[in-house]
C-alpha positions in Angstrom: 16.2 -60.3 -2.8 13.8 -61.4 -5.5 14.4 -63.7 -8.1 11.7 -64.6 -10.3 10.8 -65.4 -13.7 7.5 -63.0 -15.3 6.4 -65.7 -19.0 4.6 -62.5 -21.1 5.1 -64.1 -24.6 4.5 -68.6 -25.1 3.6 -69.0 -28.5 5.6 -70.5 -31.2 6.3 -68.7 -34.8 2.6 -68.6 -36.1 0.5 -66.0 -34.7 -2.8 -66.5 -32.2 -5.2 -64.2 -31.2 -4.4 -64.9 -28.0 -0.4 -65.8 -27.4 2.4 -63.9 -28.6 6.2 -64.7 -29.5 8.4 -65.9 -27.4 9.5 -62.8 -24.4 9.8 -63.0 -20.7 11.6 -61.0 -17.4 14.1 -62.1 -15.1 14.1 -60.2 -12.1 17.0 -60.7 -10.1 17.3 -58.6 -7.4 16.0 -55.7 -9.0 17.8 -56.4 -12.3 15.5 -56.6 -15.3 16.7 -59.1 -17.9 14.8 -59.3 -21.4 15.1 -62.6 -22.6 13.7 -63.2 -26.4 12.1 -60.3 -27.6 9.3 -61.3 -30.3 6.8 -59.5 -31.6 4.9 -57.4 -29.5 7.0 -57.3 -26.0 6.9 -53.8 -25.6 3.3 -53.5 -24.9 3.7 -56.8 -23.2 5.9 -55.7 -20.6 4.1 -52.2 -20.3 1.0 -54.1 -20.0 1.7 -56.2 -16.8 3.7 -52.8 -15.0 7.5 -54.2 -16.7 9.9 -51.1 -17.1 11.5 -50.9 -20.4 13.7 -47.9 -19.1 15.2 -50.2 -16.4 15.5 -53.2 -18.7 19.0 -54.2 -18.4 20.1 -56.7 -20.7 18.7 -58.3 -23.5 19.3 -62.3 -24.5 18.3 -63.1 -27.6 18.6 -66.9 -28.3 18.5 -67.7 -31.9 17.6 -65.2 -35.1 14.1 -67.2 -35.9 11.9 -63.9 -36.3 9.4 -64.9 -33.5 12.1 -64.4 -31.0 13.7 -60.9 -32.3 11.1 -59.3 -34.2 9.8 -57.3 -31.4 13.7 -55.6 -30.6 13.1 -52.9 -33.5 10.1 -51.2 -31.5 11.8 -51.6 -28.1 15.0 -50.1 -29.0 12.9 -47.4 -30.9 10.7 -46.6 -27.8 13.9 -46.7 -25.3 15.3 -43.8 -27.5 12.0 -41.6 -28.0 12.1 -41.7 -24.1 15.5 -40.7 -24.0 17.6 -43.3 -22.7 20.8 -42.8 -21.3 22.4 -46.0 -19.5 23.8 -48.6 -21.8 21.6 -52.0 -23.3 23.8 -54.8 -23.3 22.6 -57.4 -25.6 24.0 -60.8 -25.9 23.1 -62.5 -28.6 24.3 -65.3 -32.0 26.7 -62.8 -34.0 25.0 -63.0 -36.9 22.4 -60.5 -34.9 25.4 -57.5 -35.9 24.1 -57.5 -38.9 20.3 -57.1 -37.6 21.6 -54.5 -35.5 23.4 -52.6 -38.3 20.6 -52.4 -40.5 18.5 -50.9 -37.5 20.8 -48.7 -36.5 21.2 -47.1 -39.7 17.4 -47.3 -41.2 15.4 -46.8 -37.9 17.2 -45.1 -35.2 16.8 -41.3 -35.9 18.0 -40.4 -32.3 20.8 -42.0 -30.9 20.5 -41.5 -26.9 22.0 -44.5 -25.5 24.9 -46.9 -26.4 24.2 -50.6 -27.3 26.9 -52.6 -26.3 27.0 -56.0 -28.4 27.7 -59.0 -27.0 28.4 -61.8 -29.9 28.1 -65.4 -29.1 29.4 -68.6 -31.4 30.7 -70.9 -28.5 29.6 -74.6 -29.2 30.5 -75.3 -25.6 28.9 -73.8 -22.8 30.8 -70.7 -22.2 30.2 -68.1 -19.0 29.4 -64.8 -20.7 28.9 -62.8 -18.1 30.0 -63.0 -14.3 29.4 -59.8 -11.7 29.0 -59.1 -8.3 25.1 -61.0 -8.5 24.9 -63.6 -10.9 27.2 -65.6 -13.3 25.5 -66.1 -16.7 26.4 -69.1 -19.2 25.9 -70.2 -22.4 24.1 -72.9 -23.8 24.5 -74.2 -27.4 21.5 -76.3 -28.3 20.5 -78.1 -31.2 18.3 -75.9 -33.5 17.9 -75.4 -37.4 20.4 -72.4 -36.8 22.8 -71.5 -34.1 20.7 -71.3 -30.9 21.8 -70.5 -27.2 19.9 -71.1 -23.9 21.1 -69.6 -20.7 21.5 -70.2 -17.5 21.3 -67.6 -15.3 22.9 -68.5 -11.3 23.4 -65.8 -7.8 26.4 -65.5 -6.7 27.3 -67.4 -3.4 26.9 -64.9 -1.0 29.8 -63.7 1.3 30.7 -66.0 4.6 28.7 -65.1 7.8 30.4 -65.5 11.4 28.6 -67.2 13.9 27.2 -64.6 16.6 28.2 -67.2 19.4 32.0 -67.6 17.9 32.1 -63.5 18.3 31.8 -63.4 21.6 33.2 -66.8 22.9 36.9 -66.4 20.3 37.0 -62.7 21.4 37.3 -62.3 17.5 39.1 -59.3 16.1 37.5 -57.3 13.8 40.3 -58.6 11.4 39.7 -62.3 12.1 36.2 -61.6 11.4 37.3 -60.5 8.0 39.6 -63.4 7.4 36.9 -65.9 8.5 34.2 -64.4 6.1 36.7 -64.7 3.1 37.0 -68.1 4.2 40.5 -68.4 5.5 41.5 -70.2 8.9 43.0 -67.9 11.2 45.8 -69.0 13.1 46.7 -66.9 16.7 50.2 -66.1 17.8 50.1 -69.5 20.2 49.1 -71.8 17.6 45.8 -71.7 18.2 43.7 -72.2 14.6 39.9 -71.2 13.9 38.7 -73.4 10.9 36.4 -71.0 9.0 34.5 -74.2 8.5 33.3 -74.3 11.8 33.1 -70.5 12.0 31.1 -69.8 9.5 28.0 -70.6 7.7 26.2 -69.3 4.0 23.1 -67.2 4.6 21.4 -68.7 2.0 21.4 -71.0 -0.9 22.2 -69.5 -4.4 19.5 -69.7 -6.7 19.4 -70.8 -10.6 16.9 -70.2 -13.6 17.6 -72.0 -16.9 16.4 -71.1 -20.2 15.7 -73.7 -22.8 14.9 -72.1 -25.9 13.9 -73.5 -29.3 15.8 -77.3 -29.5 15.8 -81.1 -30.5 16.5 -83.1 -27.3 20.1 -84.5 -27.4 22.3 -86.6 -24.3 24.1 -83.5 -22.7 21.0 -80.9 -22.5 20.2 -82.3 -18.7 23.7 -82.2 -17.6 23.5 -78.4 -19.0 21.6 -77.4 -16.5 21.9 -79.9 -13.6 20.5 -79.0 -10.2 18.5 -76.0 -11.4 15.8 -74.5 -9.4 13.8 -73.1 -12.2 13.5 -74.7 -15.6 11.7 -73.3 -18.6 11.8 -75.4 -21.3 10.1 -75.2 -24.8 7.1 -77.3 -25.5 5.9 -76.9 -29.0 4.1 -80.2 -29.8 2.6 -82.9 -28.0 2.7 -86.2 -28.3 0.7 -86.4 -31.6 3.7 -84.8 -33.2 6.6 -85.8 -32.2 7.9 -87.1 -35.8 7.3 -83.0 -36.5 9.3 -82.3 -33.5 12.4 -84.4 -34.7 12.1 -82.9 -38.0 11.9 -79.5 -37.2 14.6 -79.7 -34.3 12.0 -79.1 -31.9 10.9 -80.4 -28.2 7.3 -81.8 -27.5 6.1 -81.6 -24.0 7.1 -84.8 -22.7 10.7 -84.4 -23.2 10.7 -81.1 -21.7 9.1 -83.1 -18.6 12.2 -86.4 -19.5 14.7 -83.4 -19.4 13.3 -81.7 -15.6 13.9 -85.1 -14.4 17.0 -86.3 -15.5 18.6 -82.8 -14.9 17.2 -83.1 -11.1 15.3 -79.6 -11.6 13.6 -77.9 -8.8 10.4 -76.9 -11.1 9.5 -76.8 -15.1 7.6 -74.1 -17.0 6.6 -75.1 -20.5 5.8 -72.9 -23.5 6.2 -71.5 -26.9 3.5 -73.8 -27.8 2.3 -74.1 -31.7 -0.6 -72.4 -32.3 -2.3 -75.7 -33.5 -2.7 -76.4 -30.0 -5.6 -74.0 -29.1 -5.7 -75.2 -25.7 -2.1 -76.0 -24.5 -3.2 -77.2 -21.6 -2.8 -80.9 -23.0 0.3 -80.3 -23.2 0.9 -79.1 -20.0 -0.8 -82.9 -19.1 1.9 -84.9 -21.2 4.5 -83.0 -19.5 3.6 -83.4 -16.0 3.1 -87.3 -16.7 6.3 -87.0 -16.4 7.4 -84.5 -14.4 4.2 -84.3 -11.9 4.7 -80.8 -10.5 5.3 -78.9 -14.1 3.5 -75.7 -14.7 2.5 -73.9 -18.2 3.8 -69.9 -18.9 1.4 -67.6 -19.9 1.2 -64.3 -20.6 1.8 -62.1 -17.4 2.1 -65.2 -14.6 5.1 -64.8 -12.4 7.1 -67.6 -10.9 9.1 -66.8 -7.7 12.0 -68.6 -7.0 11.7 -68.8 -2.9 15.2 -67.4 -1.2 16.5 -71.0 1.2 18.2 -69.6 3.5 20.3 -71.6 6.4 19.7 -71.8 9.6 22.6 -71.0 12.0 23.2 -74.3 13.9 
């Protein structure tokens, strides 16, 4: 049951020779999610063993070219290799007209449907919800309309206590009842509290994505709780004016942000390619938040299943 987070792409808009554009896997449970898709993420993802034919979803968070750029060659490749199954991608709806122009200009073999998803809540809105995970919408505050996500399991199905089993004689229908959660009352009154009955295996688990955004009051509340946080880190400290001006986040506020919001852990990126070593920014951050890491390209960060124990 895996549920991990693979950074491939932590630079900002201008290029390095050694970062590309924002792009990075969500693996949950087997499901590959694409989330930004700059320049270059094709040979990113085949690079560190990522499957582009298995690649589910795509969530694209703002038009700004360092975060879409790299769709054309994807959506080209997935066709040349003859891709059946559908790509779902969710994305600002201004991205139908990015999508046209490909489709008509680029896409000399049509193997596989694209199934648009258009976004232009300015509330958080859930846009997708299925038997694993429930996926929301965040609107953040960006030059042009810009979404994160947050991305959270399902909470799994009701076990029954192996001791209850045996010592309520439990029918194979109370059993069902008590894993939906319902109390079961018995023909002599007699009422089992699925309460007592009954325990989660395991905690659900949360990844949030903080893409390109000025800080503002109700971005912690966003994302409240979460186990895993990425959060953009362009500048540092040295430019923070910058930040303000171009509706960006330095380092240190990603780190302010973790802690209000209560998040388990922080990855920072899509750093500015004036910082030639990031890693002082990965310093202002964890000043704040102590335990925050910095993406790079290929590093993978697990989020550990917490299961409980059957008292």
């Amino acid at each position: 049951m895996k549920f991990s987070l693979t950074t491939l792409g932590v630079s900002s808009a201008s290029p390095t020779t050694d970062r590309y554009p924002s792009a990075h896997i969500l693996n949950i449970c087997g499901r590959l999610l694409l989330i930004d898709c700059g320049e270059g993420c094709q040979m990113l993802m085949k690079r560190h063993g990522i499957s582009l034919m298995k690649t589910e979803r795509v969530f694209l968070s703002h038009l700004h070219g360092d975060h879409v750029l790299g769709i054309f060659g994807l959506m080209s490749t997935l066709s040349m290799s003859g891709r059946t199954e559908p790509l779902h991608i969710h994305a600002p709806e201004g991205f139908s007209r990015i999508l046209d122009f490909f489709q008509t200009q680029f896409l000399e073999r049509d193997t596989y449907p694209v199934v648009f998803h258009p976004q232009s809540a300015d509330v958080p809105e859930t846009i997708l919800e299925d038997a694993d995970m429930t996926v929301t919408a965040l609107p953040l505050k960006h030059r042009i309309p810009t979404y994160g996500y947050l991305f959270k399991e399902r909470e799994p199905e009701l076990n029954v206590r192996k001791e209850a089993v045996l010592s309520q004689a439990l029918s194979v229908e109370e059993i069902l009842s008590l894993k939906s959660g319902l109390d079961v009352v018995r023909a002599g009154g007699e009422v089992l509290r699925a309460s007592e009955l009954t325990y989660r295996p395991y905690v659900p688990r949360s990844f949030a994505y903080i893409s390109d955004t000025a800080v503002f009051d109700a971005l912690p509340g966003m994302v409240r709780g979460v186990d895993l946080l990425y959060h953009e880190a362009t500048f540092g400290d040295d430019c923070a004016e910058k930040a303000a001006e171009m509706f960006h986040s330095t380092a240190r506020q990603a780190g302010e942000t973790a802690v209000i919001a209560g998040a388990g852990r922080l990855v920072i990126g899509h750093f500015s390619s004036r910082y030639k070593d990031p890693s002082v920014l990965l310093g202002q951050a964890r000043e704040v938040f102590p335990s925050a890491e910095m993406g790079w390209e290929g590093l993978e960060f697990e989020v550990p299943i917490k299961r409980n124990i059957q008292k």
